[in-house]
N, C-alpha and C positions, 0 to 999 in steps of 0.2 A: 089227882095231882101227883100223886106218887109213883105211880107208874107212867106219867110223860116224863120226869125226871128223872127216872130209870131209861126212856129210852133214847132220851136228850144223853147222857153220860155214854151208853153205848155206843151211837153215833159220832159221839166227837172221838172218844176212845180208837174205832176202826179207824177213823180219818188218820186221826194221828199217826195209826201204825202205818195205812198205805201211804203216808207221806212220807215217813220213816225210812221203809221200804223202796221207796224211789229215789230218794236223795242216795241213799247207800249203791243203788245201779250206778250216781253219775260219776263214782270217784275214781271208777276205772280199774285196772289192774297193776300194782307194780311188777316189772318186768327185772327190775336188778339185779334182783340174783338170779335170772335164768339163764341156763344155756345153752347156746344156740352155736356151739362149734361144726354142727352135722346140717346147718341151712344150706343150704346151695349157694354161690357169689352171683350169680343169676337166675332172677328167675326163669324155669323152663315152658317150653313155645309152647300154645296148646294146639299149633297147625300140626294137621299130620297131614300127610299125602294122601291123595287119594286117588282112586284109579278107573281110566275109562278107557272108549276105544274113538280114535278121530274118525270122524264121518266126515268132514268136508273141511276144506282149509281156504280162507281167505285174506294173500296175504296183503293184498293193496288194502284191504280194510283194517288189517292189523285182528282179525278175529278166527276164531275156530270152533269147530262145532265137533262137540263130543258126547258121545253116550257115557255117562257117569254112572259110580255106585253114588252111593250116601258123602254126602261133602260135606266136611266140618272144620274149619276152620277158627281164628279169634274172631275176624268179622262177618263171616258167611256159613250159615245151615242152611241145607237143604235134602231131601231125599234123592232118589234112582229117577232119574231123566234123559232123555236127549236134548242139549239144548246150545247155543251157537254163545261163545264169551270173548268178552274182547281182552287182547292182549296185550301186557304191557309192553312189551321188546319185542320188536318183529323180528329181531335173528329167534328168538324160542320155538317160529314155524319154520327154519331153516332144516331142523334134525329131522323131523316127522311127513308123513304121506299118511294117505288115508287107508283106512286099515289097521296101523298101526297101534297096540294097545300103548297104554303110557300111564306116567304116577305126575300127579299134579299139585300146587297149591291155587287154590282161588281167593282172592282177598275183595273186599268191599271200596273201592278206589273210586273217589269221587261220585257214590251213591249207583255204581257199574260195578257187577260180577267178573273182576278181571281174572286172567290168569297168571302168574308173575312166577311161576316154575314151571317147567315143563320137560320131561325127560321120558324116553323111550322106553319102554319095559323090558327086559332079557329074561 
């Protein structure tokens, strides 16, 4: 008897504490006296450009096919391919021929790998 009671008290004891212990997670952090003079006023893009070479350009379809490196974007990863994306602006195949290397952004636009930058590389 003495030792269920012993390990009846044990048991409620730990409960306690992990309850304890989680209520104390939900009260959060105050923030009031921090400071935050060195935050940025926007946050910054995580697109970065990326760079490949046109293989074929189609402009009545609005699309273009490029050998890419590694594409990283906010909505779009992917690794090193050849692969044909549609464009959002058809002046963007105005500047480019095939051959030409170029820096790009790809975004995820209506569930399609578009490309919504496009510039020539020097």
């Amino acid at each position: 008897m003495k030792k269920s009671l012993l390990n009846l008290v044990a048991v409620c004891s730990f409960s306690l504490l992990t309850m304890t212990a989680y209520a104390d997670q939900s009260k959060g952090m105050d923030m009031a006296g921090m400071k935050m003079d060195n935050m940025p006023a926007k946050p910054t893009s995580a697109t970065a450009l990326s760079e490949g070479e046109v293989r074929a350009i189609d402009k009545e379809n609005k699309s273009i096919t490029l050998k890419h490196g590694r594409i990283k974007s906010s909505t779009v990863e992917m690794g090193p391919m050849t692969m044909q994306f549609a464009v959002k602006d058809k002046a963007l195949l105005s500047n480019v021929k095939v051959g030409d290397k170029v820096k790009f952004t790809v975004e995820n636009i209506d569930g399609t790998a578009t490309v919504t930058t496009l510039s020539v590389s020097k």
